[in-house]
C-alpha positions as CSV (number, residue, x, y, z in Angstrom):
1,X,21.0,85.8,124.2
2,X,21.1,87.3,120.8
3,X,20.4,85.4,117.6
4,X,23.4,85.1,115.1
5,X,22.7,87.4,112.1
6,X,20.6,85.5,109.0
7,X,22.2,85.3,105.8
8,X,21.0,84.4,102.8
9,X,21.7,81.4,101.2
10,X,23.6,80.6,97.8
11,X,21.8,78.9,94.6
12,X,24.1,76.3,95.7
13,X,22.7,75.7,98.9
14,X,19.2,76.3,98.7
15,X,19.5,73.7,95.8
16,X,20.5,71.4,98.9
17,X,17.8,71.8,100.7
18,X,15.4,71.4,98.3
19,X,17.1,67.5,98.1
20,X,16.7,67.5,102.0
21,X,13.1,68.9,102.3
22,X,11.8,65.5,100.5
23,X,10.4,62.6,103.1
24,X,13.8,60.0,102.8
25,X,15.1,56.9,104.6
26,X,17.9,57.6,107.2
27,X,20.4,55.0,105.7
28,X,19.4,57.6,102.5
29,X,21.0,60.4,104.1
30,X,23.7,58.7,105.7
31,X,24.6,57.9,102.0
32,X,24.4,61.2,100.7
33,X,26.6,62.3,103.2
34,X,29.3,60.1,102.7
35,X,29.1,60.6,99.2
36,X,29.7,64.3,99.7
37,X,32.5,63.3,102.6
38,X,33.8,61.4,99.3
39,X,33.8,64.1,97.0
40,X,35.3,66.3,99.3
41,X,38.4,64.0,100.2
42,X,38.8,63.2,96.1
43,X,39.0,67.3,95.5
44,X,41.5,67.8,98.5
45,X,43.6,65.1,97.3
46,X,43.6,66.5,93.4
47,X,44.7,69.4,94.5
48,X,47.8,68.1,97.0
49,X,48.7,66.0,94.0
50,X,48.7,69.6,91.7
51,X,51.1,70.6,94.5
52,X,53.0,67.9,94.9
53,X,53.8,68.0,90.6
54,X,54.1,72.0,90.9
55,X,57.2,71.3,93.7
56,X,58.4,68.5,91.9
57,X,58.1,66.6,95.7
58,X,59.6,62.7,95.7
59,X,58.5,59.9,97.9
60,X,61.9,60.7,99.8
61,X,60.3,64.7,100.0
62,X,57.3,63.0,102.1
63,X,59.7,60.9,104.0
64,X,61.7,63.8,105.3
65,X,58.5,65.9,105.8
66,X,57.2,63.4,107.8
67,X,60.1,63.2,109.8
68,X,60.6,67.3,110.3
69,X,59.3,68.5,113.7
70,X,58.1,72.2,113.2
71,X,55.6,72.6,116.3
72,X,56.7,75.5,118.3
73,X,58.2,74.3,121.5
74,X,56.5,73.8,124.7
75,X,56.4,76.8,127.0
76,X,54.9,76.7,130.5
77,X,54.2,80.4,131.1
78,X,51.8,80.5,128.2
């Protein structure tokens, strides 16, 4: 088996593991994870709600998007 190429990492993440590389509780980590889960989900929804003021989208927009089926349609021989 061959071993995946080695990169090198960003400021960003070597930053990171500098946080990691310090002796810490579990419920510690679990924590810092969520928090970055947290930050993560707050950017994502900024930037749908810059896109939902750029389209000038209404509640009834959602409602009728939620409502549209656009999956391709089932076909067997695939």
């Amino acid at each position: 088996m061959t071993q995946p190429p080695l990169t090198t990492l960003n400021p960003h993440q070597l930053e990171i593991l500098k946080l990691f590389s310090r002796d810490m509780e579990d419920n510690d980590l679990i924590e810092i994870k969520r928090l970055i889960v947290r930050y993560l989900a707050n950017k994502v929804t900024r930037m749908a709600d810059e896109v939902w003021e750029e389209k000038g989208w209404t509640n009834d927009d959602m409602q009728r998007l939620l409502h549209t089926h656009k999956r391709t349609p089932y076909n067997p021989k695939n």
